[in-house]
N, C-alpha and C positions, 0 to 999 in steps of 0.2 A: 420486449425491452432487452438490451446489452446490458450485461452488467458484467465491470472488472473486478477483478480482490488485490486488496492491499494488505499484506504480514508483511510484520516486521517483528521484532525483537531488541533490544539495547544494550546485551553483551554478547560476547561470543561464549561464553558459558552459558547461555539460554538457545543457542543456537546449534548447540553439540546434540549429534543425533538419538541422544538417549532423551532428551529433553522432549524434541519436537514440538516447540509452543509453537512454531511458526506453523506447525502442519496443522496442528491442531486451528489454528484460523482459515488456515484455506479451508481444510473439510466443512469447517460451521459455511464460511462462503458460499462451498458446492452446494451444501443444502440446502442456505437459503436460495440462491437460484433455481434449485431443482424441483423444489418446493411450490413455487410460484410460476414453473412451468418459464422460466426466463432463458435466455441465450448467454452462455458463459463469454464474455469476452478479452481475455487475457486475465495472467496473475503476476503479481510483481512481486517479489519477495528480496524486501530488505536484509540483507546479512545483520550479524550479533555487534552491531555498531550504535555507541550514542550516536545522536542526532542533534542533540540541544546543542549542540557547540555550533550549530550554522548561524549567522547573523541576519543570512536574506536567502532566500529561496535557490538565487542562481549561485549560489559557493554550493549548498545540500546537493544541485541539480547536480552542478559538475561532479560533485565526488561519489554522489551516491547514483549508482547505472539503473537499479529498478524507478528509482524515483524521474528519473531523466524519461526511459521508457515508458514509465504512468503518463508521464505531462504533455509529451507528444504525441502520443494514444489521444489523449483530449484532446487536442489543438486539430488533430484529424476527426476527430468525431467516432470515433471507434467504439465506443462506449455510451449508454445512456446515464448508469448509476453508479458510482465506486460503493463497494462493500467493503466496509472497516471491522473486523471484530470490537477493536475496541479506539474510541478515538485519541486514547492515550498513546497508540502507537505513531502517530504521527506528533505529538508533544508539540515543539515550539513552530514547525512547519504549516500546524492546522490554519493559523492567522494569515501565513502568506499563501500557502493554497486557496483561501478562501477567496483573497484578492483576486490572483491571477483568472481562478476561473470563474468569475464570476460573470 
C-alpha cells in the first residue's frame, strides 16, 4: 500500500523552525508507514497559513501548491492512503475533499 502525508499548520508562527509542529506530523507519518511495512508515497506540507478562508476547494487548490500537488497525486493514483496527524489540519477543506474524491 502507498501512502502520502499531509502537515499543515495555521500560522506562520507555528511554522517557525523552533516550533516544528509541522515535522513533528510527518515523522508520526513516517512511522506509521514504516510500521506497517507501507510504501511512502509523497509528503505535502502546507505552510503557517489559515485555510478557513477558502469557500470551495478550487480557490484553496489554486492558492495553496501542496494542497494542488496532494490532489493531482490522487487523480493519478499515486497514492492508496493519505495520512493526517490530525483532521483538524485540513478544517473547512475536509467536506470538499471528501466530495471530490470520493
Amino acid at each position: 500500500m502507498k501512502v502520502a502525508i499531509w502537515a499543515a499548520v495555521s500560522t506562520v508562527s507555528q511554522a517557525t523552525p523552533d516550533k516544528a509542529i509541522s515535522q513533528v506530523q510527518v515523522t508520526q507519518g513516517r512511522e506509521f508507514i514504516a510500521a506497517r511495512g507501507y510504501q511512502p508515497a509523497g509528503e505535502y506540507i502546507a505552510p503557517g497559513e489559515s485555510r478557513t478562508k477558502y469557500i470551495s476547494l478550487y480557490h484553496a487548490e489554486k492558492e495553496i501548491e501542496p494542497l494542488h500537488a496532494l490532489l493531482e497525486a490522487a487523480s493519478r493514483k499515486e497514492f492508496d492512503l493519505l495520512y493526517i496527524y490530525d483532521l483538524n489540519r485540513f478544517r473547512k477543506e475536509k467536506e470538499l475533499l471528501e466530495q471530490r474524491l470520493e
